[in-house]
N, C-alpha and C positions, 0 to 999 in steps of 0.2 A: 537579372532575369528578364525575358520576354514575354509577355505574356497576351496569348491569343483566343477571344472570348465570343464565340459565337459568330463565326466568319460564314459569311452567304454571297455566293458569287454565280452565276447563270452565264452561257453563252449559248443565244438562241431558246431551243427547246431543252438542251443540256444542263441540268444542275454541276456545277465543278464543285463546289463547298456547299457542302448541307449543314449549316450552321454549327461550324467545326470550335474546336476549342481544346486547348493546349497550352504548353509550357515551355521555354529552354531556356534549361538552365547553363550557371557560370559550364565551362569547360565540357559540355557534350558532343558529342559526336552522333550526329543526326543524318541519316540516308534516308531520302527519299524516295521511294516508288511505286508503280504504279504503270498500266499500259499506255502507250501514246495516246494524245486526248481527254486523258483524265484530267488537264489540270496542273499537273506538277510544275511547268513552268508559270502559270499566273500563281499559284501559291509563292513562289519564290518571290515574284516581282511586288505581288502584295505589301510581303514581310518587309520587302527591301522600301517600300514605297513609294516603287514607279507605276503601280495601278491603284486604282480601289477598289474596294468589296462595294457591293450592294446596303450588305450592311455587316456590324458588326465590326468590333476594336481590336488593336495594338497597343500596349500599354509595353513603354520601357522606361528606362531611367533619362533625364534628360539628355546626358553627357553620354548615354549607351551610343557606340557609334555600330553602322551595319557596312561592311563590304558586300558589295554583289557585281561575280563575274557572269558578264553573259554565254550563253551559248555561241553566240556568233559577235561578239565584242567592237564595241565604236569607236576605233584611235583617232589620235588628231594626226593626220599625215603630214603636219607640217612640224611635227617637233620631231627632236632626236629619240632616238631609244632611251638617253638619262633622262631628260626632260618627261617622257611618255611616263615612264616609272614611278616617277617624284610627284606628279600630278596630285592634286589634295591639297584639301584647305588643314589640316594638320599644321601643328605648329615646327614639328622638324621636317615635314615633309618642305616646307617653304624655307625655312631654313636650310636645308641639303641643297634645291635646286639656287639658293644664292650660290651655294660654296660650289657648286661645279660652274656654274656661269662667272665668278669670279677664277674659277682656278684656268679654266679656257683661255678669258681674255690674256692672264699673264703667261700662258704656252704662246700665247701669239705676240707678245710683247716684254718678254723675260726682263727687260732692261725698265721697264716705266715703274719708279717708285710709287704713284698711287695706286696702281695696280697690287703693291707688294703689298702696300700698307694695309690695302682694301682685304684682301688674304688674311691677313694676321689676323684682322679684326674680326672675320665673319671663321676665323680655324678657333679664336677662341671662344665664341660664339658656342663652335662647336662641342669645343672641351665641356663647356657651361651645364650643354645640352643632355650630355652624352650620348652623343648624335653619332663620333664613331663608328661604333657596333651597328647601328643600322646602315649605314652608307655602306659599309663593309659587307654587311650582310646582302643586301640589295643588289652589287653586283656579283657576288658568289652567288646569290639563284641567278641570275640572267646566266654567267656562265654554264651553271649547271642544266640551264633549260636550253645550252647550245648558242647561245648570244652573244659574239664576244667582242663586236664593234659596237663600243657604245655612243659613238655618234653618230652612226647613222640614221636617217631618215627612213621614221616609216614607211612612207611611202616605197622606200627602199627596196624591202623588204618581202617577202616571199605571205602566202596567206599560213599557210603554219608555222613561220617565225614571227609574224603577229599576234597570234593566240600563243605564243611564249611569251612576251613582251606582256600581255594584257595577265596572264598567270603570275607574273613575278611581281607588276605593279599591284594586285589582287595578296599577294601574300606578302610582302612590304609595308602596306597600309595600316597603323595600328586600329584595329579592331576589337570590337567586344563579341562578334559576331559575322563569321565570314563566309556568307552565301557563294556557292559553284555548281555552275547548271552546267552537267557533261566536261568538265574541265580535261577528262583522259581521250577526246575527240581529236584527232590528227596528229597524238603523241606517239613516239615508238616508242617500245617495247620498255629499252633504258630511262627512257625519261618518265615513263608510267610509274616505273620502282621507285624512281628516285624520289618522285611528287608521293608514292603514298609514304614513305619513309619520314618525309618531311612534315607531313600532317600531323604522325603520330606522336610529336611533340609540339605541334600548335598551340599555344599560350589560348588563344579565343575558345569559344563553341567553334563548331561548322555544321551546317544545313548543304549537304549534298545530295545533287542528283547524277546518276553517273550506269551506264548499262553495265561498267565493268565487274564483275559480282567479286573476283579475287579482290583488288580494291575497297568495294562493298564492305567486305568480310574480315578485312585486316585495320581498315579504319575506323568503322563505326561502332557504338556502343548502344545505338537505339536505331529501330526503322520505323518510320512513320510509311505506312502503304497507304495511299489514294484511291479509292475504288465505288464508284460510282457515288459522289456526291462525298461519300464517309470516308472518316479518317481514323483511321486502326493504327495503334501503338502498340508496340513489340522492344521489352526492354532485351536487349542485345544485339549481334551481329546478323550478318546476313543466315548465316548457317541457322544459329535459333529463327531468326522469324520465318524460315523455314517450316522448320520442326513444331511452331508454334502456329504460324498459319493453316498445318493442312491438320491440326487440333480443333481451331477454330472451325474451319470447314465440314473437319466431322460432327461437330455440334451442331452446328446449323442444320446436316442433316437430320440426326438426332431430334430437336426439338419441330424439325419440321411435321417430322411424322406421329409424334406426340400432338402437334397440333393438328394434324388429319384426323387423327384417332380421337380426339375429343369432340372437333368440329360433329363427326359424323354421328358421336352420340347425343352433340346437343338438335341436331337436324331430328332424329330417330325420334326422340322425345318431344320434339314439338309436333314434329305428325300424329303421332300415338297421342296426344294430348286436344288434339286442334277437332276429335272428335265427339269427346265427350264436354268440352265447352266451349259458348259461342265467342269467347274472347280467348287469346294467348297471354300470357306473361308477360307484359311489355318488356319490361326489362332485359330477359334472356331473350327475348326474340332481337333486342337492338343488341346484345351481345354476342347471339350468331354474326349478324350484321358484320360487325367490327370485325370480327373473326375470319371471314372472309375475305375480307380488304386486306387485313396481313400479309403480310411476302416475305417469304427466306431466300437470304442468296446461296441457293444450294449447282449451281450452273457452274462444272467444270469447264474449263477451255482446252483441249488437247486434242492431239494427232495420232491415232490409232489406225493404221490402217497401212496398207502395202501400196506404196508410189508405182507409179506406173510412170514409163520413160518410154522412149524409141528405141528399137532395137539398136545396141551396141556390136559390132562384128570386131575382131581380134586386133584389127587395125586401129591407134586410136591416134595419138599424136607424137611426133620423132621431130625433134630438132636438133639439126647437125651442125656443129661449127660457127654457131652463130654470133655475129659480132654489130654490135650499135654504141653508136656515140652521139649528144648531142652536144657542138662546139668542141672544147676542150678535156669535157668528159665524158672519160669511159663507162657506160654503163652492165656491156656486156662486151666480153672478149674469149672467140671461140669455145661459146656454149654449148653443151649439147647435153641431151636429155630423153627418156624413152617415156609416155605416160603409157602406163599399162592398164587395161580391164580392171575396173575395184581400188583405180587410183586415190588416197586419200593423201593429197598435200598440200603444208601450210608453206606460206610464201614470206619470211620475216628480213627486216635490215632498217637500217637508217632509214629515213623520210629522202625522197630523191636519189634512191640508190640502182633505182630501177623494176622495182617490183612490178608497178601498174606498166610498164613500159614489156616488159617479159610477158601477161597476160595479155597485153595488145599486138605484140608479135604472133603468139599461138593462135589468139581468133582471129589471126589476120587481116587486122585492122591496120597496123602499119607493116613495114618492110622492113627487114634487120637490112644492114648495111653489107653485110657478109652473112653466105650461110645459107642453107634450106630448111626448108618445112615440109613436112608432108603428113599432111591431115586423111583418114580412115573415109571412105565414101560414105560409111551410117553412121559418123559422127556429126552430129545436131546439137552446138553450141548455145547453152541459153548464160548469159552476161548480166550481172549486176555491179551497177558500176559507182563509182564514188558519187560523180555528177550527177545532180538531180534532173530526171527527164522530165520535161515539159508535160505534165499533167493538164487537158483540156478542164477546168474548173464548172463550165456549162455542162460536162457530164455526169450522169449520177453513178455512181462507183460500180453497179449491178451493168451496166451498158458498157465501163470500160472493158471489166474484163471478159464479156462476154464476147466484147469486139475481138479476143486472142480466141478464144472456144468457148463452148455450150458445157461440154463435160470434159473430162480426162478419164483414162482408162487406168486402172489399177494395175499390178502384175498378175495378180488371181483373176482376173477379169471381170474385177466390176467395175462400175461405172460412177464418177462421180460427180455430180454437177459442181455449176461456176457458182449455186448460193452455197450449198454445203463446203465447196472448200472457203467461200469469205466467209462461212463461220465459221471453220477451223483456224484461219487467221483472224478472228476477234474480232469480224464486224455481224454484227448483230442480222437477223432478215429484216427489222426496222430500221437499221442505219444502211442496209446495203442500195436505202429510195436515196441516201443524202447527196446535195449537190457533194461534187471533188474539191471547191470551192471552199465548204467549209471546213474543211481537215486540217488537222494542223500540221505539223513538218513530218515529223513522224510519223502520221498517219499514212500520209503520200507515200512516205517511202515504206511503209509497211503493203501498200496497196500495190506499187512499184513490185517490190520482191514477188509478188502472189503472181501479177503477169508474167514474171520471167518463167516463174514455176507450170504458169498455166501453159507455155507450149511444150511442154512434155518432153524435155532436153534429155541428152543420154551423155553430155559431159556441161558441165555445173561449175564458168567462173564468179568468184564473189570476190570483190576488190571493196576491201574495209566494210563490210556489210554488218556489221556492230556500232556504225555509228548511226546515230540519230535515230536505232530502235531500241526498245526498252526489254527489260530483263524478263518479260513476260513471252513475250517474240521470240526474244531469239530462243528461249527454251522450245518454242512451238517450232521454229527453223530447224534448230539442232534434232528434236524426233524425228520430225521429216527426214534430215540429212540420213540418221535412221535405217531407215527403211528405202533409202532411194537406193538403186541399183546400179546406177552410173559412176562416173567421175565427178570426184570434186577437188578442183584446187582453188584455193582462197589465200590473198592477202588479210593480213590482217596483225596488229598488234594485240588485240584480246587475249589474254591467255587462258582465261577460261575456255572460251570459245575454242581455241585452238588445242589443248587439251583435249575435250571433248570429238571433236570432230576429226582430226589428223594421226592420221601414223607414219610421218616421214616430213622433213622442213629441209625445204630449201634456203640455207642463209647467204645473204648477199654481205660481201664482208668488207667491200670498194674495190677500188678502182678495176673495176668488172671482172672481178674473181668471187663467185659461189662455194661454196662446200653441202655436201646432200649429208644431214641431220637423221639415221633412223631414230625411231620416237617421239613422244610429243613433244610441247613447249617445257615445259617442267624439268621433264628428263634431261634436256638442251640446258637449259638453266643451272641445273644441279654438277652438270659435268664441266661447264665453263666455269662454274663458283670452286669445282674441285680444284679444275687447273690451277685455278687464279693462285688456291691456297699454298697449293704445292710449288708453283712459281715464286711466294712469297717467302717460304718458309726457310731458316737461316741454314748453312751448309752446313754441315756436322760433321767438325774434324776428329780422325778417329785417335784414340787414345797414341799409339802407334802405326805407322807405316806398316800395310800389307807388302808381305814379303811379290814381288813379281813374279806374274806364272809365268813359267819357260814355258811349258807346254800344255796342247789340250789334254782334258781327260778321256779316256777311252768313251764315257759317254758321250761328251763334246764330237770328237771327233765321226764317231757313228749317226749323231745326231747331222752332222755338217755333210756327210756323203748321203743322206735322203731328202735333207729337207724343201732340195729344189723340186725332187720329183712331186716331195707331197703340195711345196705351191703351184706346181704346173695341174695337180690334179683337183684341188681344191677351186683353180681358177675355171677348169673344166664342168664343174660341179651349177658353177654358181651361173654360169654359161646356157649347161641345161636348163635349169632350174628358172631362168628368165624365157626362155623360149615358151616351155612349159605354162608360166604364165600367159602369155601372147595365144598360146592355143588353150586357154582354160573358156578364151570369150568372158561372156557375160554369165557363166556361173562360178557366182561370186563365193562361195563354199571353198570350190577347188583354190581360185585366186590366195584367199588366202590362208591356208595351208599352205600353198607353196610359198606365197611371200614371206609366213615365219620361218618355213625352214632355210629360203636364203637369206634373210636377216641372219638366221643362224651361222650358216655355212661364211659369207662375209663377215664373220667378226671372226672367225677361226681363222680364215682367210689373213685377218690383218694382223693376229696374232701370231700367225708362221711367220709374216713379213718383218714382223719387229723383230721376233727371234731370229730370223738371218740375218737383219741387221746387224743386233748383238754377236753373233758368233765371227762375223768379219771381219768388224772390228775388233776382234780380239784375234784374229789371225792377221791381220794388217800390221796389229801391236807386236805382236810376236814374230815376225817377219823384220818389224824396223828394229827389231833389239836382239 
């Protein structure tokens, strides 16, 4: 057990730990959170003992060993991928990196009997060890994390195959306790599942911090929330501390107003009292006192209110035919695609598959290689992008985004100013004087999103905009998304986020072939896990041979003299129905109505197509025999 006893840490005028105090125990599962700036990464570095508190202790066993993955991780670029892995004073960890740097040299000299010898001695070493099972283990994650040259040089290497590299040696290392700040950062979609998969039979505790809330919610068994200075414990998952948070919340208001209501009678009685004699109560008079100074945290943070955007006209964006490659690979090959009024689409695939690169074509940032675009004249792109924008640090956060506007307009037509929406994004009117300087990463980029918002875009790209904000954000993003009027399409492996936000995925699937996904991420998930099932499942021979049909059935055949006309007119159907859309504009009501009913219409649509397939091929059959 770990044990944490009164932890007090400050940055500036900022308390991060109000002399906190805790527990973790053998085998829990600990989530961390909390808004950017709270804290949550110097708590992790604490525990791991790359900072120090101010004051206050860490007590553990002495042999208790601590892993901690950084957010942004330090490799040695001059070792290999097995080398990087193996790192650790650990006794098999030193032991493994002989047996690959012996097993090397004799790949490169098959024939040198000290070489052989040297082998024997450190493989039985291994036996000894049973060392094995971890060596085995160690590159079955790097594979699974997408790694599969394990000599290569870091330096080699791409920056999100480095944050694999830095994950697998993270969960390799034997541990009592293995700390992960944001570890589901730069991961797709499959490597997300597969890392929370693997946690939930992790032998250690884990202390995570992660915006993923599905993750969240599937791995953890306790949340520790960070929120101004205090530290609140919530025994269960995300869903409970939930359920339990906005419990607490209602107490707080509860006792707040209990303590108005008392306050006001102890005030009431000292006036009525103060004239019939020349002295007061000391006492109750220093317990109003105190009374006073008490504070509840009763201060919701939410977005209530109707976004206001530029007008959208019918026109929005069409890409015809479009084809890009960089070098030898294809990213996109004659693409094409219509964004319609009330667009909501998610952008998912592999890491380098082309996603950010399709979002940079549309805001016409680069040129497909092949292909046109043609962008709506009152389409007003606002861009949020992976890359951190150069944030002036000399500026106080009230100046930067002032420097985009003063207010934004609503769609009911009110008026918003630039302090009330930085307190709808969670910066305080006393932190909105702070240098930019002092914010932490998260903070920038939370401050980042609010300008893009603040020029009142009427189509809305976000490429990975879940990393590096915290689960508090993005719930405040996601209400916005809400109520904004426009287009959004967003990259992103999140799947809560995407869930939430999207009704249509575009999947990239290589070598520059897409498929257009109706429904969320979920939905996409659950039909690719059906295929999988039904692809796996063993053929089922039947008892006896079906006798062979000579011919169709009267039904068959009746079915087979209309079914073209009904695809010709269902295709007609879905035809309209898209124009329809294109002339609905920006009233997002009619949009979508029409868009469920041709989701509708296109799934009947693919259902006639199947079944003509079926019925030709049985005429094809009956034909050959």
């Amino acid at each position: 057990m770990l044990t944490i006893e009164n932890l007090h840490k400050s940055y500036g005028e900022k308390i991060l730990f109000n002399n906190i105090t805790c527990t973790i125990a053998d085998r829990e599962r600990i989530g961390l959170i909390g808004v950017n700036g709270t804290g949550k990464s110097s708590f992790l570095k604490v525990i791991a003992g790359l900072e120090s508190p101010e004051k206050g202790t860490i007590k553990h066993p002495k042999d208790y060993h601590i892993e901690y993955l950084a957010q942004e991780p330090a490799l040695d670029h001059n070792l290999t991928v097995i080398d990087q892995i193996y790192e650790g004073e650990a006794e098999i960890m030193k032991l493994m990196r002989t047996y690959e740097a012996a097993l090397l040299k004799l790949q490169q000299d098959a024939e040198n009997s000290v070489y052989q010898t040297h082998l024997m001695e450190i493989q039985q070493k291994m036996d000894e060890a049973e060392a094995w099972e971890a060596n085995t283990a160690a590159k079955t994650i790097l594979t699974k994390l997408g790694i599969t040259d394990f000599g290569k040089k870091i330096t080699e290497l791409s920056g999100g195959q480095q944050k694999r590299v830095a994950i697998a040696k993270a969960l390799i290392q034997p541990a009592d306790l293995l700390i992960l700040d944001e570890p589901t950062n730069h991961l797709d979609n499959e490597t997300v599942e597969w890392l929370e998969k693997y946690l939930q039979s992790y032998k250690g505790s884990l202390l995570l911090v992660t915006h993923d809330r599905y993750f969240l919610n599937r791995v953890t068994n306790r949340i520790y929330e960070l929120d101004k200075g205090n530290l609140y414990i919530y025994e269960g998952n995300y869903e409970v501390f939930l359920e339990k948070k906005a419990e607490r919340e209602a107490l707080e208001i509860s006792s707040e107003q209990k303590h108005q209501n008392t306050l006001k009678r102890e005030l009431a009685w000292l006036r009525r009292g103060a004239k019939a004699r020349s002295t007061k109560q000391k006492a109750r008079i220093e317990r109003v006192e105190d009374m006073k100074k008490e504070t509840f945290d009763t201060k919701k943070d939410n977005v209530e209110f109707q976004v206001g955007s530029t007008r959208l006209g019918k026109k929005v964006i069409e890409l015809k035919n479009i084809s890009k490659s960089y070098e030898d690979k294809v990213l996109l090959h004659n693409f094409s695609h219509l964004v319609v009024p009330g667009e909501r689409l998610g952008i998912i695939g592999a890491n380098g598959s082309g996603k950010t690169t399709l979002l940079n074509i549309m805001a016409n940032r680069i040129a497909p290689d092949e292909g046109e675009i043609e962008i709506g004249e009152t389409v007003k792109i606002g861009y949020y992008t992976q890359g951190d924008e150069e944030l002036d640090g000399s500026m106080r956060i009230i100046d930067y985004i002032k420097e985009v506007a003063e207010v934004i307009h609503t769609k009911d037509g009110q008026v918003i100013t630039a302090e009330q929406m930085l307190e709808r994004f969670l910066f305080s009117r006393a932190e909105q004087w702070t240098y930019i300087r002092k914010l932490s990463g998260g903070e920038k980029r939370r401050l980042y999103l609010l300008k893009v918002l603040m020029t009142e875009p009427n189509v809305l790209f976000l490429d990975e905009p879940t990393n590096d904000l915290d689960t508090q954000t993005l719930s405040v993003l996601e209400e916005y998304l809400d109520h904004f009027p426009g287009v959004v399409i967003t990259v992103s492996h999140d799947r809560y986020f995407l869930d939430r936000v999207t009704q249509r995925l575009l999947v990239f699937i290589g070598q520059g072939r897409t498929e257009l996904f109706y429904g969320n991420y979920s939905d996409y998930l659950n039909l690719r896990e059906s295929s999988v099932s039904n692809d796996s499942a063993p053929d089922k021979t039947p008892d006896r041979p079906k006798k062979q049909k000579k011919k169709l059935s009267y039904k068959d055949q009746r079915e087979w003299e209309t079914i073209e006309d009904q695809i010709a007119e269902l295709e007609g159907k879905v035809e309209e129905l898209q124009q329809g859309i294109i002339d609905a504009g920006s009233d997002s009501e009619q949009v979508q109505k029409l868009f469920a009913k041709q989701q509708e219409t296109e799934a009947e649509l693919e259902a006639k197509m199947e079944r003509w397939e079926e019925l030709s091929l049985l005429i094809e059959d009956l034909e050959n025999n």
